[in-house]
PQR file with spaces between the fields and no chain letter, atoms N, CA, C, O and H, PARSE charges and radii, in Angstrom:
ATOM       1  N    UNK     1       0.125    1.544  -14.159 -0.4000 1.5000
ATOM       2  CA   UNK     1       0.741    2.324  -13.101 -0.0000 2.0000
ATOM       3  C    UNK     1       1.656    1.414  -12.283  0.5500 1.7000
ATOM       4  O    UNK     1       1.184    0.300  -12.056 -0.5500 1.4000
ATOM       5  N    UNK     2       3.028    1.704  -11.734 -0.4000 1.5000
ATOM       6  CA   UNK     2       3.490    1.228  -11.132 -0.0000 2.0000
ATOM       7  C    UNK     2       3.476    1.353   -9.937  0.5500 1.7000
ATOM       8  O    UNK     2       2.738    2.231   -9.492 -0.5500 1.4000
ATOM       9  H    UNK     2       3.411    2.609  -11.919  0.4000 1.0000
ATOM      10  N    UNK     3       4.037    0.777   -9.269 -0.4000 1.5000
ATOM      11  CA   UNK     3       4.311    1.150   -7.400 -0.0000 2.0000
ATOM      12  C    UNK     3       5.604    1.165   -6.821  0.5500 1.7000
ATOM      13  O    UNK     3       6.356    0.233   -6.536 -0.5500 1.4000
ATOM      14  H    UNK     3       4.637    0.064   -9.631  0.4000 1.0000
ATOM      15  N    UNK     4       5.733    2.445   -6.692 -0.4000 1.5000
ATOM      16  CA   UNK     4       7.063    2.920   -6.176 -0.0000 2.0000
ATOM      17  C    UNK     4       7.056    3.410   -4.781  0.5500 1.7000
ATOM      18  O    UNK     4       6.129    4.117   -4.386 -0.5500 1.4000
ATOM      19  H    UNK     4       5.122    3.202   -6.924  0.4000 1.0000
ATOM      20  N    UNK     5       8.205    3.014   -3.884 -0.4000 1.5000
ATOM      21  CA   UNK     5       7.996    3.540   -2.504 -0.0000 2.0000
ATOM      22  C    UNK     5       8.689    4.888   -2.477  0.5500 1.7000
ATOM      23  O    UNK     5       9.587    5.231   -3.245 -0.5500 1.4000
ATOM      24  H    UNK     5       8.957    2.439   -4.205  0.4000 1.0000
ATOM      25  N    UNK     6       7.975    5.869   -1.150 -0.4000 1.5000
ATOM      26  CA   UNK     6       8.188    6.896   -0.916 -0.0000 2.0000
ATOM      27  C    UNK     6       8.167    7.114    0.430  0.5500 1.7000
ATOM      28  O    UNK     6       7.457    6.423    1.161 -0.5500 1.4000
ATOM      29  H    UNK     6       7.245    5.590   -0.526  0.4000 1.0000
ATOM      30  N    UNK     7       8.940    8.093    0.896 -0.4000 1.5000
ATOM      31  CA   UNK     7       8.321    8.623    2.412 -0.0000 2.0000
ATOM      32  C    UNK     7       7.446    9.744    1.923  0.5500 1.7000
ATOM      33  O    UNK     7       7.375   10.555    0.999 -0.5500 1.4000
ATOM      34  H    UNK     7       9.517    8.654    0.302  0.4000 1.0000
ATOM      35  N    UNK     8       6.427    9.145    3.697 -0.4000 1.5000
ATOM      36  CA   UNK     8       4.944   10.152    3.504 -0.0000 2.0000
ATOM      37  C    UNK     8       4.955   10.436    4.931  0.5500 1.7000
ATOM      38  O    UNK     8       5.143    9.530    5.744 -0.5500 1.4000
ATOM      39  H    UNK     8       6.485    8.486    4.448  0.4000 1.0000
ATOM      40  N    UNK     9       4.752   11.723    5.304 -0.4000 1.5000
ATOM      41  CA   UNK     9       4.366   12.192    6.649 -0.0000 2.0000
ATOM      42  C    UNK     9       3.638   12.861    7.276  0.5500 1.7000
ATOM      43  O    UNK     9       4.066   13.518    8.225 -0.5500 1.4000
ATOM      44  H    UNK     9       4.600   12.458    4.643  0.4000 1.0000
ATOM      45  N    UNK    10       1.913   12.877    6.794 -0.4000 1.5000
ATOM      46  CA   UNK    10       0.830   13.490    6.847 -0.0000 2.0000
ATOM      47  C    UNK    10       0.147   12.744    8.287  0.5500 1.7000
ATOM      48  O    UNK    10       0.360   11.625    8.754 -0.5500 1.4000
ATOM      49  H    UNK    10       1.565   12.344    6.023  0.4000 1.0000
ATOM      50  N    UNK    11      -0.585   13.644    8.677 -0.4000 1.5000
ATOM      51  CA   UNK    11      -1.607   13.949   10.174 -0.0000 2.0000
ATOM      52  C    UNK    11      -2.398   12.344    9.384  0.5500 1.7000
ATOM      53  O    UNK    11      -2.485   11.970    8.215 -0.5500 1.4000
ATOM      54  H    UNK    11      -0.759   14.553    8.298  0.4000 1.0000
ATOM      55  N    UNK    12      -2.815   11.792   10.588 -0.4000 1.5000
ATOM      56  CA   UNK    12      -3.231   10.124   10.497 -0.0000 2.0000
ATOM      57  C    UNK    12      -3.765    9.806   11.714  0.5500 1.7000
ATOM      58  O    UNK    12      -3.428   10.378   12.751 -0.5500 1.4000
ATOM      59  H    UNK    12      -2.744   12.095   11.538  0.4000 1.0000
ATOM      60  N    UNK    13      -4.841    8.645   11.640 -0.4000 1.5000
ATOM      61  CA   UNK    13      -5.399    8.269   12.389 -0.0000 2.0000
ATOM      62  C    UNK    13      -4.535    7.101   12.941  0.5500 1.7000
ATOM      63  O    UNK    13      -3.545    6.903   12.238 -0.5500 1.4000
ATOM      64  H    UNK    13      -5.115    8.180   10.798  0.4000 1.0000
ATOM      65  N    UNK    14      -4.651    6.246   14.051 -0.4000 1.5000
ATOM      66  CA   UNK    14      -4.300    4.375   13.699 -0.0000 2.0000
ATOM      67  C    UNK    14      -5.027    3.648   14.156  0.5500 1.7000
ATOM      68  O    UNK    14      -5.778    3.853   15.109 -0.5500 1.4000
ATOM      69  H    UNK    14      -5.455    6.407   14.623  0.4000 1.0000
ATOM      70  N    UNK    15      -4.884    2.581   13.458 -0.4000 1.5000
ATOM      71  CA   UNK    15      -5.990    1.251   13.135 -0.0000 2.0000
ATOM      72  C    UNK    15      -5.246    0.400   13.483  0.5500 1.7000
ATOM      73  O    UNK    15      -4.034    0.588   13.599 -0.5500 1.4000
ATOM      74  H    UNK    15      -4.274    2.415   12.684  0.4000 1.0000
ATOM      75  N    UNK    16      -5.969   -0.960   13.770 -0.4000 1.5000
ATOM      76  CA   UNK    16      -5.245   -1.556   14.286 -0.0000 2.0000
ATOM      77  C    UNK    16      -5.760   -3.063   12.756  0.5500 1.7000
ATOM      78  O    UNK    16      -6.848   -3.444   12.322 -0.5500 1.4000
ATOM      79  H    UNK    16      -6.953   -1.113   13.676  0.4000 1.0000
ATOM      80  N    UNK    17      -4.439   -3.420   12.464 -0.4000 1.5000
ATOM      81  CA   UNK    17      -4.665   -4.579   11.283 -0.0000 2.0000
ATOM      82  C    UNK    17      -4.133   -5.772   11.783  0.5500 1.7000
ATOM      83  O    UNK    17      -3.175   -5.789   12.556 -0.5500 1.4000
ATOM      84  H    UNK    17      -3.556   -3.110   12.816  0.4000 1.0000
ATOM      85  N    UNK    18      -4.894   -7.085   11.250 -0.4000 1.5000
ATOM      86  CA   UNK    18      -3.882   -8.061   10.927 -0.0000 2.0000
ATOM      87  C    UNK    18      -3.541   -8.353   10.146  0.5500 1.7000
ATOM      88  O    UNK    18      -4.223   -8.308    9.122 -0.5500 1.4000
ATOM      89  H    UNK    18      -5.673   -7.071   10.623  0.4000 1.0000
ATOM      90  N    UNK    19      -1.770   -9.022   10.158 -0.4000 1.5000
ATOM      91  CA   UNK    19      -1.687   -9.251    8.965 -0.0000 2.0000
ATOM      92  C    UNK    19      -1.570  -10.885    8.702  0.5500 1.7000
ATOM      93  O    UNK    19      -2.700  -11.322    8.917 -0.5500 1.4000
ATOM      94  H    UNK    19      -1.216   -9.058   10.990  0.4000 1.0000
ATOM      95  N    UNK    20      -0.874  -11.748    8.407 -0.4000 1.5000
ATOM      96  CA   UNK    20      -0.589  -13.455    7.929 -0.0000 2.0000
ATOM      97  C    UNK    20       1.028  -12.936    8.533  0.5500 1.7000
ATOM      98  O    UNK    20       1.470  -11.849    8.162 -0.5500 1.4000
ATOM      99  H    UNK    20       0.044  -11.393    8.232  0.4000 1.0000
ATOM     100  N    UNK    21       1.544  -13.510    9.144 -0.4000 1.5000
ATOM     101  CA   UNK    21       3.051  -13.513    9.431 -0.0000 2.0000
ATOM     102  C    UNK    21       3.790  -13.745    7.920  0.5500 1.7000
ATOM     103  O    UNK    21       4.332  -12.684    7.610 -0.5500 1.4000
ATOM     104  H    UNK    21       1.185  -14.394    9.446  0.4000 1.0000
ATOM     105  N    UNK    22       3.945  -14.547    7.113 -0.4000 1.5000
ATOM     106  CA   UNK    22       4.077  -14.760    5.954 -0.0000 2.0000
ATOM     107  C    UNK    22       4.114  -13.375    5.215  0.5500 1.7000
ATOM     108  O    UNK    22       5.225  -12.982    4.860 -0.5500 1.4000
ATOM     109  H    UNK    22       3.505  -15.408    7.364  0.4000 1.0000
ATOM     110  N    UNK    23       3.183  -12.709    4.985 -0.4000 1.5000
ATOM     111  CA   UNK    23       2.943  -11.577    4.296 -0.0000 2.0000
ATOM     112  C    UNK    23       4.148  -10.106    4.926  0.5500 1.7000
ATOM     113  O    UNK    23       4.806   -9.337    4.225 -0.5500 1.4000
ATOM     114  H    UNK    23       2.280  -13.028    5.273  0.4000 1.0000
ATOM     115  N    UNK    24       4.033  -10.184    6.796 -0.4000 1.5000
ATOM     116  CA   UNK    24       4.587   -8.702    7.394 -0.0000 2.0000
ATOM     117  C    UNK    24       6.033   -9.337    6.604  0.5500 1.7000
ATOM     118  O    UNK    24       6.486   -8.740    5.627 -0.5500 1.4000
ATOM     119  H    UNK    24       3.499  -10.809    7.366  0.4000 1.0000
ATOM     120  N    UNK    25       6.632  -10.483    7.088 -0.4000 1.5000
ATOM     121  CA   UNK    25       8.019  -10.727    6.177 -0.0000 2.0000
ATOM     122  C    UNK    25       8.224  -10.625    5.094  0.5500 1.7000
ATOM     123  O    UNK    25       9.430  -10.701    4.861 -0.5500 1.4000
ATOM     124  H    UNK    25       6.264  -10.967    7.881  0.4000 1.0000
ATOM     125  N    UNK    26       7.489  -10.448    4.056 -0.4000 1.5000
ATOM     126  CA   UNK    26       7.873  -10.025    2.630 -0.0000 2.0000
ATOM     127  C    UNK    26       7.591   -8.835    3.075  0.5500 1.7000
ATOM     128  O    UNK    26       8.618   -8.405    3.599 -0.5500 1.4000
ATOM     129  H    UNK    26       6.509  -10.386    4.246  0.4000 1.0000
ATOM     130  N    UNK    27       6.622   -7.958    3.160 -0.4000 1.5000
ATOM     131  CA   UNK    27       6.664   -6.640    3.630 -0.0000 2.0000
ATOM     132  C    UNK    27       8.013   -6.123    4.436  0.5500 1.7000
ATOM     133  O    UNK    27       8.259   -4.957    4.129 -0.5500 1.4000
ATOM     134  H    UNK    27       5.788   -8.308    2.734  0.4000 1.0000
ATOM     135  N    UNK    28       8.673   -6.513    5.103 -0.4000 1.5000
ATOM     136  CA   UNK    28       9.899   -6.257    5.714 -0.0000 2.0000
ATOM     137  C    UNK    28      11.009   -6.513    4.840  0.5500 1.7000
ATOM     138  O    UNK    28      11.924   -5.702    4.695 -0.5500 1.4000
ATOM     139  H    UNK    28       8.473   -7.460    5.353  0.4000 1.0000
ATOM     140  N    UNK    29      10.955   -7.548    4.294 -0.4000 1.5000
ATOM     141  CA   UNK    29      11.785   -7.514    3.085 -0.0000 2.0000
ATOM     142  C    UNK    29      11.884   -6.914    2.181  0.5500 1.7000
ATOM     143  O    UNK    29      13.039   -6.775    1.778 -0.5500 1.4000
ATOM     144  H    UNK    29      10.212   -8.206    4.411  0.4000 1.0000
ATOM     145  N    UNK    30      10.905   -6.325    1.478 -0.4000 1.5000
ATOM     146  CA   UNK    30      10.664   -5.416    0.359 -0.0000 2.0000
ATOM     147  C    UNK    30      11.035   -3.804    1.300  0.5500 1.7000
ATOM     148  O    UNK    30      11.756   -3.278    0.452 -0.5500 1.4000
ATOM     149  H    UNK    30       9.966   -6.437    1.805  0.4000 1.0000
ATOM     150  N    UNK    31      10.996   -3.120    2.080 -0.4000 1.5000
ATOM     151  CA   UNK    31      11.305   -1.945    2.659 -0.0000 2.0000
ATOM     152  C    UNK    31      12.653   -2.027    3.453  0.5500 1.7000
ATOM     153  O    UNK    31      12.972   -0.971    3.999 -0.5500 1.4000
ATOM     154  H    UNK    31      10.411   -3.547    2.769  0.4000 1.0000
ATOM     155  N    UNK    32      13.507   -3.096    3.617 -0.4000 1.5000
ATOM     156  CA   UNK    32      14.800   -3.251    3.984 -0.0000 2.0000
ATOM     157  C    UNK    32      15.240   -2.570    3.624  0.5500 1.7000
ATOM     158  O    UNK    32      14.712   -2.163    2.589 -0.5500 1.4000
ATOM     159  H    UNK    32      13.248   -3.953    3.174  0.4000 1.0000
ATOM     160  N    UNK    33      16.351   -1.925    4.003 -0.4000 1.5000
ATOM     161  CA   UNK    33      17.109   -0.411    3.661 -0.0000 2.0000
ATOM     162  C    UNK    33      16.776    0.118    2.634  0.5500 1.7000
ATOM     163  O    UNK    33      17.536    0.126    1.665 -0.5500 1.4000
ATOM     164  H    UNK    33      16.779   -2.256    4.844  0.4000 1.0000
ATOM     165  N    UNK    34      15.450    0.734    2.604 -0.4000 1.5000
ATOM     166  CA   UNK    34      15.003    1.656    1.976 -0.0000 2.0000
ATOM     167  C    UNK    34      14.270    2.821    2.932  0.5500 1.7000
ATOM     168  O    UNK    34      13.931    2.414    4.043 -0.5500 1.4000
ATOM     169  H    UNK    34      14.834    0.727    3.391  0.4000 1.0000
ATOM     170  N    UNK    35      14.028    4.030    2.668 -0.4000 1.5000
ATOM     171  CA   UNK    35      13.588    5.012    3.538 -0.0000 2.0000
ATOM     172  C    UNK    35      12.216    4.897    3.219  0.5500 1.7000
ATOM     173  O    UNK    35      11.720    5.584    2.326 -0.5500 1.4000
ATOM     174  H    UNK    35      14.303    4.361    1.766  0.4000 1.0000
ATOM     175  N    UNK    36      11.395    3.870    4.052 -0.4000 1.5000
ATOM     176  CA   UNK    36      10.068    3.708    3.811 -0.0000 2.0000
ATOM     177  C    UNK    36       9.470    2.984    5.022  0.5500 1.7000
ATOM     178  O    UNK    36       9.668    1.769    5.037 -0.5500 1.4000
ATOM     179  H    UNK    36      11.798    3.312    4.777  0.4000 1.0000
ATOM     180  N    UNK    37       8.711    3.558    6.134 -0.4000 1.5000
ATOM     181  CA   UNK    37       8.373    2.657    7.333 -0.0000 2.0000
ATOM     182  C    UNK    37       7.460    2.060    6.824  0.5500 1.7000
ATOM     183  O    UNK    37       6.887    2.334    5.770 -0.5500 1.4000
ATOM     184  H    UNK    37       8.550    4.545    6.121  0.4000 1.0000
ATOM     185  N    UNK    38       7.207    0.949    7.752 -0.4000 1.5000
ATOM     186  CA   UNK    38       6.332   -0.063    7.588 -0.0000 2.0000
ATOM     187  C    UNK    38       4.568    0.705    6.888  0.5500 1.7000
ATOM     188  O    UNK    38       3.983    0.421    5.843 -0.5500 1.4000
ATOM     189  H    UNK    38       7.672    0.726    8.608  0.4000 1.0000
ATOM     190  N    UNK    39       4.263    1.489    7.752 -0.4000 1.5000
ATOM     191  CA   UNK    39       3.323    1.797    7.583 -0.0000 2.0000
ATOM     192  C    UNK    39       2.873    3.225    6.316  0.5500 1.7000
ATOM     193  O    UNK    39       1.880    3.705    5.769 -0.5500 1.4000
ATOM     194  H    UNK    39       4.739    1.719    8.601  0.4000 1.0000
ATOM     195  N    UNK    40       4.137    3.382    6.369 -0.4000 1.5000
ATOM     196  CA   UNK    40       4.216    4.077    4.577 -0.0000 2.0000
ATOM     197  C    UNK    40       3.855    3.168    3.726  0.5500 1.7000
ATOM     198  O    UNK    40       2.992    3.469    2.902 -0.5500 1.4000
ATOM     199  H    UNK    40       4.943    2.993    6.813  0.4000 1.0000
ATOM     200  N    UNK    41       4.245    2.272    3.726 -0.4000 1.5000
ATOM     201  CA   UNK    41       4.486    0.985    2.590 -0.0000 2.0000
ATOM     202  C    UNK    41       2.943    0.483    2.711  0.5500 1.7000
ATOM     203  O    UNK    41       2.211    0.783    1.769 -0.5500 1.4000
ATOM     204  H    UNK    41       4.946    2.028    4.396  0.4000 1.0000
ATOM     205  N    UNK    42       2.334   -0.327    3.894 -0.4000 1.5000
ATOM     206  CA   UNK    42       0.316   -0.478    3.777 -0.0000 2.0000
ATOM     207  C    UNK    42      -0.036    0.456    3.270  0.5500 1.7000
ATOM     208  O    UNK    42      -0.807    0.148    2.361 -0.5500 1.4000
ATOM     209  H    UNK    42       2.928   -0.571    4.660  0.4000 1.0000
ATOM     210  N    UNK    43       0.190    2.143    3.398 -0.4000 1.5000
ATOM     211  CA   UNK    43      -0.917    3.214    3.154 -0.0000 2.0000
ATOM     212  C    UNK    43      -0.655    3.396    1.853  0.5500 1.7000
ATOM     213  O    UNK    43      -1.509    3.961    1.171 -0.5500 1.4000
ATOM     214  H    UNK    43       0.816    2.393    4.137  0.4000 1.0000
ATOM     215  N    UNK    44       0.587    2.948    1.252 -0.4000 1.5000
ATOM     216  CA   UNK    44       0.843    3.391   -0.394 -0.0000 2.0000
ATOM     217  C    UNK    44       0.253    2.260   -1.027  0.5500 1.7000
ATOM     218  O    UNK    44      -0.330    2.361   -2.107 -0.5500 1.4000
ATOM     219  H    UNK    44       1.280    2.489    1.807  0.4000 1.0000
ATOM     220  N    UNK    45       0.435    0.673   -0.108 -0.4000 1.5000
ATOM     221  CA   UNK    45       0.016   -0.674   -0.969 -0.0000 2.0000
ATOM     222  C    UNK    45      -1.633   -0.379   -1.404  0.5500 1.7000
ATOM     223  O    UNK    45      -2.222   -0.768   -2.412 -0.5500 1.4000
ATOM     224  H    UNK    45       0.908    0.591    0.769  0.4000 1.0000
ATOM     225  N    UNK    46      -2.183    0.513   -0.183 -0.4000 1.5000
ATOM     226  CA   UNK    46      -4.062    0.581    0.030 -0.0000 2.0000
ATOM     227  C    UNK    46      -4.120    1.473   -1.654  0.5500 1.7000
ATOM     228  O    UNK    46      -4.405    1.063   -2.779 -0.5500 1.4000
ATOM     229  H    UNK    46      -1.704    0.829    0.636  0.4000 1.0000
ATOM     230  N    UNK    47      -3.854    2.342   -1.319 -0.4000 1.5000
ATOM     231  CA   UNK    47      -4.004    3.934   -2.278 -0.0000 2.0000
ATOM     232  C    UNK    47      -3.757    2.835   -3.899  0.5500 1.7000
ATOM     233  O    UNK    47      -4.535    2.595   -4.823 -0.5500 1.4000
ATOM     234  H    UNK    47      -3.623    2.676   -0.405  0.4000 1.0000
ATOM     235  N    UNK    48      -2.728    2.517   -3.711 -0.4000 1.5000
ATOM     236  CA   UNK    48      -2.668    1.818   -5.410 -0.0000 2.0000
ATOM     237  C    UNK    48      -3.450    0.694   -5.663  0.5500 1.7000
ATOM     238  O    UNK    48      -3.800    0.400   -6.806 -0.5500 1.4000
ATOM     239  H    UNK    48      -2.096    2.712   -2.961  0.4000 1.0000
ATOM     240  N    UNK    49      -3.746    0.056   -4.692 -0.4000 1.5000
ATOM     241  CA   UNK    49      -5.070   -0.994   -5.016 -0.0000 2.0000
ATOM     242  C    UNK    49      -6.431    0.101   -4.831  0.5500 1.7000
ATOM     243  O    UNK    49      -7.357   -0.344   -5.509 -0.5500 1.4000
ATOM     244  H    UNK    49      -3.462    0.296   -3.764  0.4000 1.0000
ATOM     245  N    UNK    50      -6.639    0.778   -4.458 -0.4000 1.5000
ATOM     246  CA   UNK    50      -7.885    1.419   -4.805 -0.0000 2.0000
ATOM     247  C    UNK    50      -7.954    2.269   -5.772  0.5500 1.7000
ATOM     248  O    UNK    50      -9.028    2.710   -6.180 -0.5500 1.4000
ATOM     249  H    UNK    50      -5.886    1.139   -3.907  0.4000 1.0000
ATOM     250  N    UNK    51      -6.612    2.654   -6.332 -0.4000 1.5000
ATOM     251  CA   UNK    51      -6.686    3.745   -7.588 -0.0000 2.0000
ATOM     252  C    UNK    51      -7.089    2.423   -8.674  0.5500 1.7000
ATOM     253  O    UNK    51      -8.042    2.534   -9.444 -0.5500 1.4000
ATOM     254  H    UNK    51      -5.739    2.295   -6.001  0.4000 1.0000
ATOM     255  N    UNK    52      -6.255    1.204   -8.625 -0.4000 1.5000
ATOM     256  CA   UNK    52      -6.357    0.529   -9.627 -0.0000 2.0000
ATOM     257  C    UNK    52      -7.812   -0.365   -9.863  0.5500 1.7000
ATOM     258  O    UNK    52      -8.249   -0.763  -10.943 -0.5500 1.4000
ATOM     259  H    UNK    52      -5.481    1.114   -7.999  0.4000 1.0000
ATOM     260  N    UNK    53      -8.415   -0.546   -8.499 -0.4000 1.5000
ATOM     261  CA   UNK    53      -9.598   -1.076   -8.524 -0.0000 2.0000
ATOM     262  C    UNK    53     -10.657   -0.318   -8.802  0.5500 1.7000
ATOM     263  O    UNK    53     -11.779   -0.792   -8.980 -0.5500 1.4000
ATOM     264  H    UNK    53      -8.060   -0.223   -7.622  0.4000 1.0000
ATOM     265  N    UNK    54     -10.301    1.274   -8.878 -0.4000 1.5000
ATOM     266  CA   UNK    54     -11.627    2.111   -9.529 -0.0000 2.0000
ATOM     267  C    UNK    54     -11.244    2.106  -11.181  0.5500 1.7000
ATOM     268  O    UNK    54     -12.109    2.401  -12.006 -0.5500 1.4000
ATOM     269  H    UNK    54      -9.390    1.659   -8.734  0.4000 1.0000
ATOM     270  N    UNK    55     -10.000    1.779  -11.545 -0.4000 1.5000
ATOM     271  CA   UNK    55      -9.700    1.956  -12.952 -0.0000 2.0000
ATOM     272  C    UNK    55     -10.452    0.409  -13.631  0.5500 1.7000
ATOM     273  O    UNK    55     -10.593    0.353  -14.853 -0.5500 1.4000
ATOM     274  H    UNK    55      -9.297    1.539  -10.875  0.4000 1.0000
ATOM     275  N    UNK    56     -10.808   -0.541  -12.940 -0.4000 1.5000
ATOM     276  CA   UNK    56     -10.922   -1.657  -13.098 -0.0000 2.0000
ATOM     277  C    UNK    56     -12.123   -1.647  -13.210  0.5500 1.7000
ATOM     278  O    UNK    56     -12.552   -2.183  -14.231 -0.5500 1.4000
ATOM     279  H    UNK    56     -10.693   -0.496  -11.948  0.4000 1.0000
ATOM     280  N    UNK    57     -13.120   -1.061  -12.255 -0.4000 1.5000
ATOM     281  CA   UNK    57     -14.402   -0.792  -12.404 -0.0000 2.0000
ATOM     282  C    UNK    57     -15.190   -0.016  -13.660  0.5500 1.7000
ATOM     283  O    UNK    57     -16.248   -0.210  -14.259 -0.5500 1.4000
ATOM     284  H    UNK    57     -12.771   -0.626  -11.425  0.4000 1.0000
ATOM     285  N    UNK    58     -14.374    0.726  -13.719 -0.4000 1.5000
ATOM     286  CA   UNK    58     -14.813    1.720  -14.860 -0.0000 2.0000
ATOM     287  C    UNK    58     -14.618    0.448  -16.678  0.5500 1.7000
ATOM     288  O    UNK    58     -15.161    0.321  -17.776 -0.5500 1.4000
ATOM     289  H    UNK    58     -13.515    0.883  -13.233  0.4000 1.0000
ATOM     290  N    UNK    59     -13.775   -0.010  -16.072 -0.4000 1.5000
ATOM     291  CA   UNK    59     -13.487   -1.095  -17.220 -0.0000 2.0000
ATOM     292  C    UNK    59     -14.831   -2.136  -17.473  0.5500 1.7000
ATOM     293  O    UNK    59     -15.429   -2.410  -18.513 -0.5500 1.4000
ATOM     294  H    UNK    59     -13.334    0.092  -15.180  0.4000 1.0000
ATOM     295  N    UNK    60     -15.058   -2.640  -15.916 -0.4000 1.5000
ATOM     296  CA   UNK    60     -16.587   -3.354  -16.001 -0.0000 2.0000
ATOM     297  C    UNK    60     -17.380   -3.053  -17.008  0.5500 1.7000
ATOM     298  O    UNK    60     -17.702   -3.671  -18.024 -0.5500 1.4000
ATOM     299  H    UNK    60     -14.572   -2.417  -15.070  0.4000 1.0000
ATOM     300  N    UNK    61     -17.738   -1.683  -16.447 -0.4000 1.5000
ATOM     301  CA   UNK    61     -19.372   -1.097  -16.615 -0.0000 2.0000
ATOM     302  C    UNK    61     -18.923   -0.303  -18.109  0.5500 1.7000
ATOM     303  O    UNK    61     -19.687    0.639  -18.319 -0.5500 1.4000
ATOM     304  H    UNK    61     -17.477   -1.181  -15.622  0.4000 1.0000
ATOM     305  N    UNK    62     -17.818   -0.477  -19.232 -0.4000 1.5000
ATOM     306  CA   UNK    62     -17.742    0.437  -20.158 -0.0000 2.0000
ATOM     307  C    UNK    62     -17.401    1.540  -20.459  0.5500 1.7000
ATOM     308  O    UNK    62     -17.219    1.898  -21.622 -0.5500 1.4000
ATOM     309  H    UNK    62     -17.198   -1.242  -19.061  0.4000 1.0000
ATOM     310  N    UNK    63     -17.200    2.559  -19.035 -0.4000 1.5000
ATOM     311  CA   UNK    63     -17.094    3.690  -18.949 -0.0000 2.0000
ATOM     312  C    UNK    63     -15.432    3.842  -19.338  0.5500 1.7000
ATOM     313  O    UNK    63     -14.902    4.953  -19.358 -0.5500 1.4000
ATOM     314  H    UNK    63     -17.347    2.268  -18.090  0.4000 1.0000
């Protein structure tokens, strides 16, 4: 599966994260004129590491 950015504009809670300064700048770099806020871009990075880490699991255990 790949990871492609999108705009998303669904009802949301907020949290408060840290991040490594190092990291928000590639993150800012990678969404530079593209139609994708910051926080589109964490909630899509979360969703594809957890789709891929249940695909990963299932790999573990055989299933």
């Amino acid at each position: 599966m790949t990871f492609k950015l999108k705009s998303d504009k669904r009802a949301s809670e907020n949290k408060t994260v840290r991040f490594p300064l190092p990291l928000l700048e590639e993150i800012e770099e990678a969404i530079e004129g593209k139609d994708v806020t910051f926080s589109a871009f964490v909630i899509q990075a979360c969703q594809y590491a957890l789709e891929n880490l249940e695909e990963n699991q299932y790999q573990m255990f055989g299933n």
